[in-house]
Structures are given as C-alpha cells and as structure tokens.
PASEBA-1860 file (N, C-alpha, C; in nm, 3 decimals):
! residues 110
1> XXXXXXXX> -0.594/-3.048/1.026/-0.630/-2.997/0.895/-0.769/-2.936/0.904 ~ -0.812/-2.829/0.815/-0.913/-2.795/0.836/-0.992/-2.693/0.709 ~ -1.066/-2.778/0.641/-1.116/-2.689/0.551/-1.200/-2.550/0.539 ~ -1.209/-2.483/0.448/-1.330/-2.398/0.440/-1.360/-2.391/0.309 ~ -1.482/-2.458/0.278/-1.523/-2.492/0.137/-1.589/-2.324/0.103 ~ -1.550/-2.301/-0.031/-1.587/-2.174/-0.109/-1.745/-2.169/-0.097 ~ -1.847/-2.195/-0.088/-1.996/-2.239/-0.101/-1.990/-2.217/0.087 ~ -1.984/-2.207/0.194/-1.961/-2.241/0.325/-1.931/-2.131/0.379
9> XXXXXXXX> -1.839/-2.021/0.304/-1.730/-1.897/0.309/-1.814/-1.810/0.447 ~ -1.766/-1.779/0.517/-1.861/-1.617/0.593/-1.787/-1.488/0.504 ~ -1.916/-1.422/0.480/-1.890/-1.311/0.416/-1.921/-1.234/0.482 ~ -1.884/-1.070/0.476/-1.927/-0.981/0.521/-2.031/-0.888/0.384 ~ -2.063/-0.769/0.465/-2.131/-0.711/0.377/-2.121/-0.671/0.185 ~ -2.243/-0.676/0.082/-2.199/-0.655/-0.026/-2.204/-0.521/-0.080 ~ -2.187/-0.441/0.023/-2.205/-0.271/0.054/-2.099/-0.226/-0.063 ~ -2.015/-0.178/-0.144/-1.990/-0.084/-0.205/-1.909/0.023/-0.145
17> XXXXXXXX> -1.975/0.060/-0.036/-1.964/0.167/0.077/-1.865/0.101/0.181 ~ -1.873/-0.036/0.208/-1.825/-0.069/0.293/-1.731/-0.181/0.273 ~ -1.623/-0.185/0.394/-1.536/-0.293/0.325/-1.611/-0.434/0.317 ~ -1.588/-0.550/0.273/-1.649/-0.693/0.300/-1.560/-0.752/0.285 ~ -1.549/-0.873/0.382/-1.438/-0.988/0.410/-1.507/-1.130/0.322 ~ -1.433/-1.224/0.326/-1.444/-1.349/0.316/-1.363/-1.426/0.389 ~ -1.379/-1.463/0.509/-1.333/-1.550/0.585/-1.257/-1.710/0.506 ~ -1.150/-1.710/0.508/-1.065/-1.840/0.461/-1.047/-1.937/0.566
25> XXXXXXXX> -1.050/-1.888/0.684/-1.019/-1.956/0.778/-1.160/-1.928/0.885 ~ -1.106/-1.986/1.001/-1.225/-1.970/1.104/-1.183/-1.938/1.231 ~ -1.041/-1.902/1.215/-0.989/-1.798/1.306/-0.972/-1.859/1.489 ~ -0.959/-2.019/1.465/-0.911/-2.048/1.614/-0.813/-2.087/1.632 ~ -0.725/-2.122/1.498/-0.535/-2.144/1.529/-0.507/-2.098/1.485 ~ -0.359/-2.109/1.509/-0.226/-1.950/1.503/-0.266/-1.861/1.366 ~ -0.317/-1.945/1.280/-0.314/-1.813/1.158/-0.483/-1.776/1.120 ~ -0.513/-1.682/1.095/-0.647/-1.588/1.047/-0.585/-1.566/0.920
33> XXXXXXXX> -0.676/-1.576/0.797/-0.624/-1.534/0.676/-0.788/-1.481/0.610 ~ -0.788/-1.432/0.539/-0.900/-1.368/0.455/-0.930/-1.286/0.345 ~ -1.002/-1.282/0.289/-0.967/-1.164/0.167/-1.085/-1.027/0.243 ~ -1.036/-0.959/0.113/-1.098/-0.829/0.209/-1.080/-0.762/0.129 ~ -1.233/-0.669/0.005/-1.279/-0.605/-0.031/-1.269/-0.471/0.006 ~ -1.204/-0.376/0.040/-1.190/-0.201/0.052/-1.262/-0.170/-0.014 ~ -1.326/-0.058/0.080/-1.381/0.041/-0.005/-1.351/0.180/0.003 ~ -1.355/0.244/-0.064/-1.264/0.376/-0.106/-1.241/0.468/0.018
41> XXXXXXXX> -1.347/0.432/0.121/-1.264/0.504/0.221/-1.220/0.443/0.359 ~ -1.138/0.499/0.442/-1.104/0.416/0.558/-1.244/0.350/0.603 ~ -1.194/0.289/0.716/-1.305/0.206/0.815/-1.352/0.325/0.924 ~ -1.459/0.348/0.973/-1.501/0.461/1.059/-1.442/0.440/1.220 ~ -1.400/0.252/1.237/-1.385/0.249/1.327/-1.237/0.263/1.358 ~ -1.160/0.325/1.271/-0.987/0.375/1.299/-0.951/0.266/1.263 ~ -0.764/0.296/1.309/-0.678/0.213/1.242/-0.711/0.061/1.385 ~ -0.634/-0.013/1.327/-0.675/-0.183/1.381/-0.530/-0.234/1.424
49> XXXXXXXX> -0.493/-0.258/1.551/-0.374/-0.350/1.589/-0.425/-0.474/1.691 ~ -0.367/-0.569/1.643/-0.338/-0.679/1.687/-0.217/-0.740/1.721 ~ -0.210/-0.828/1.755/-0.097/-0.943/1.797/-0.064/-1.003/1.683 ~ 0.060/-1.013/1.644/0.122/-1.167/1.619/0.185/-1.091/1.468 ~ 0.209/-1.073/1.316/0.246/-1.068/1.192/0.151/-1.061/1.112 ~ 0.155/-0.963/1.014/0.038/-0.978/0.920/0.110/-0.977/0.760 ~ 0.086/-1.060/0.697/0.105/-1.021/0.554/-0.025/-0.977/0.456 ~ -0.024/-0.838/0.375/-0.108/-0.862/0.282/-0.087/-0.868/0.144
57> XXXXXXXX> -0.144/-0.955/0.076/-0.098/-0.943/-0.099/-0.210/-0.935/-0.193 ~ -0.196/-0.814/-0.228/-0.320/-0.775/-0.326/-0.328/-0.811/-0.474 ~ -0.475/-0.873/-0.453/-0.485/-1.007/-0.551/-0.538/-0.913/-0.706 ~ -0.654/-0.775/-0.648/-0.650/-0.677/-0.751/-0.684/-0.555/-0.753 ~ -0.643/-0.496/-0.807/-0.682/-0.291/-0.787/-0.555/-0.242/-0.720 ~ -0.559/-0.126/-0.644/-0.453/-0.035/-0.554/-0.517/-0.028/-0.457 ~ -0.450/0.019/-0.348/-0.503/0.010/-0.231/-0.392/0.103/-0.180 ~ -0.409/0.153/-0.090/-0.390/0.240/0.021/-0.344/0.212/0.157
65> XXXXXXXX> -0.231/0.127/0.227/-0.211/0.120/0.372/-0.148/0.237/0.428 ~ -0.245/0.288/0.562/-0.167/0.383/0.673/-0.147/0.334/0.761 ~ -0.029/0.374/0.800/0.036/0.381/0.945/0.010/0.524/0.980 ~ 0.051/0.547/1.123/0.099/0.641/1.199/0.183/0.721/1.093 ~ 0.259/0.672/1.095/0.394/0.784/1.041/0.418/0.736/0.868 ~ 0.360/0.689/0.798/0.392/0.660/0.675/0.226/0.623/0.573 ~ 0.252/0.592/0.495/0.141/0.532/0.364/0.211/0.476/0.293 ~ 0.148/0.394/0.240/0.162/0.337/0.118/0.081/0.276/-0.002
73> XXXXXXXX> 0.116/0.317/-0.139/0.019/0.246/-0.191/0.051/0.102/-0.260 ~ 0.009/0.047/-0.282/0.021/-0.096/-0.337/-0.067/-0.136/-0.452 ~ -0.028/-0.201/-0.512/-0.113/-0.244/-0.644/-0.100/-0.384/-0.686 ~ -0.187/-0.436/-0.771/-0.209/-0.555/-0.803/-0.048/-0.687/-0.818 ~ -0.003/-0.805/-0.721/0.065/-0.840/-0.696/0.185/-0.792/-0.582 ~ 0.155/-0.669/-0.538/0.254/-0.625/-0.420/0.236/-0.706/-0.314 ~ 0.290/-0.701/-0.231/0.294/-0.749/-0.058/0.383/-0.664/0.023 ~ 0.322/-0.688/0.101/0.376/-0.627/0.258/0.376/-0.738/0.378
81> XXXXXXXX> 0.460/-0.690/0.474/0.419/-0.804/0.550/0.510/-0.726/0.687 ~ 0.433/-0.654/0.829/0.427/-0.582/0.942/0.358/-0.644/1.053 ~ 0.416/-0.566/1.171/0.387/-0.636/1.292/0.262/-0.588/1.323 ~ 0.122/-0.742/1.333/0.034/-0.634/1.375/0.045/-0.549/1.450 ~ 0.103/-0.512/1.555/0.067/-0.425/1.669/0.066/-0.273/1.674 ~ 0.171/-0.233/1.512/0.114/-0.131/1.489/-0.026/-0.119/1.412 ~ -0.067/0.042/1.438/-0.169/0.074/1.403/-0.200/0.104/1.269 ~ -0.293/0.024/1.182/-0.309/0.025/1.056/-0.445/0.033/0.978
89> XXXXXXXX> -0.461/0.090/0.851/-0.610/0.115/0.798/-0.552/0.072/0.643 ~ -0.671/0.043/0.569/-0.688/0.050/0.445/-0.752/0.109/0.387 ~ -0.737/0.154/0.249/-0.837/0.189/0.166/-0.836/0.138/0.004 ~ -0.945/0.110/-0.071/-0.934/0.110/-0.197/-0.878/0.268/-0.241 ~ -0.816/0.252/-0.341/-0.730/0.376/-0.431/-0.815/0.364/-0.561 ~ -0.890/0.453/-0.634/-0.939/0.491/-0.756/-1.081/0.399/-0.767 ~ -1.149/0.340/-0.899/-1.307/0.315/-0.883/-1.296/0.141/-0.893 ~ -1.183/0.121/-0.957/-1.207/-0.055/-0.994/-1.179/-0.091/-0.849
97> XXXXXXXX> -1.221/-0.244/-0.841/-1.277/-0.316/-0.762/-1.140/-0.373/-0.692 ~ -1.114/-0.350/-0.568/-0.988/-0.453/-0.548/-0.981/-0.576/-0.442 ~ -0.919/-0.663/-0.465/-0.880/-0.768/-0.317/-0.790/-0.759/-0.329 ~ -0.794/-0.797/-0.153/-0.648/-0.803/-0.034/-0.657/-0.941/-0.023 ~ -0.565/-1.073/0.014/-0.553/-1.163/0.041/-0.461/-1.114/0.195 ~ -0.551/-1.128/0.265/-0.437/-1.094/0.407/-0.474/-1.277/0.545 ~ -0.341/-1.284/0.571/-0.295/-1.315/0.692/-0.236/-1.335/0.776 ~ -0.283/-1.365/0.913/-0.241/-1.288/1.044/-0.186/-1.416/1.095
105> XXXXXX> -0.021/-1.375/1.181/0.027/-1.519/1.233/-0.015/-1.480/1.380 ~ -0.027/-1.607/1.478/-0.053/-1.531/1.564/0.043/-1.637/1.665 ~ 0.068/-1.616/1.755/0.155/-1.661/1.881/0.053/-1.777/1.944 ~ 0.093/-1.911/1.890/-0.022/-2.021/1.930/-0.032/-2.009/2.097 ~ 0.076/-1.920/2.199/0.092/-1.983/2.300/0.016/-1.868/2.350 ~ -0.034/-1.772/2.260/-0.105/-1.671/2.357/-0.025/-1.573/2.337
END
C-alpha cells in the first residue's frame, strides 16, 4: 500500500504557458497515475510513447489528443484509454482551465 498525501503532492510548474503535473503516485510499481494541467499548446518536446496502457479521464475543460494518424477532442467526463507505445500529445482546447486524470499500466515484469 502506498500513500501520497495531497499536502506532500510533486508538482510541476504553475506556468500558464506550460503544462503542470501533480504526481498521485511515485511511479515505482506497475501503475503511474497523475493529473496534468495542459496548456493550450502542445509540449515542445513532441509526441510521448511509452510502455504498458494508458487511460485518460478528463476531470475539466476540452482537451485535444494527437496521434499520428487521428485527433481527438474530449471534454469534461470523457475517457480514452490506448496503448502507450503509440505516439501521443496533448493540448488544452479554448481559455478555461482543464484536468486530465491520467494512468499508465505498466508490465510489472519489465
């Protein structure tokens, strides 16, 4: 079992400009989960693949997922749920403020 008390949280930046996370987890067994603040435009550093399943469910605003070959937008209560390994980006969609509740399953055995 393993907590992460709200007061404790790692955050990322409170940039506006930039996306910011809140770490839920601490990311050393099978699942990574987190919320995650978009900001209106992609990440500079491209789309992001990993290992293992990702679900995200957006807690508020629209948002924006790309793939390669598709988009989509999503809005407050949607989910998705794709293999990390394709290549994927986000963005906030319009000015209000949104969260992602996303997490990642990952293959405990490696």
């Amino acid at each position: 079992m393993r907590v992460t008390r709200a007061a404790a949280r790692r955050r990322g930046p409170g940039d506006p400009a930039a996306h910011a996370l809140e770490m839920l987890t601490e990311g050393r067994g099978p699942l990574a989960a987190f919320i995650i603040h978009p900001a209106a435009a992609f990440a500079e550093d491209g789309p992001h693949e990993h290992a293992g399943e990702e679900l995200l469910y957006v807690l508020a605003g629209r948002i924006e997922l790309a793939f390669a070959d598709r988009s989509l937008l999503l809005g407050s209560g949607d989910a998705v749920e794709f293999a990390g390994h394709l290549p994927h980006r986000l963005r906030r969609v319009g000015t209000a403020p949104a969260a992602v509740l996303v997490a990642v399953a990952r293959d405990p055995r490696g």
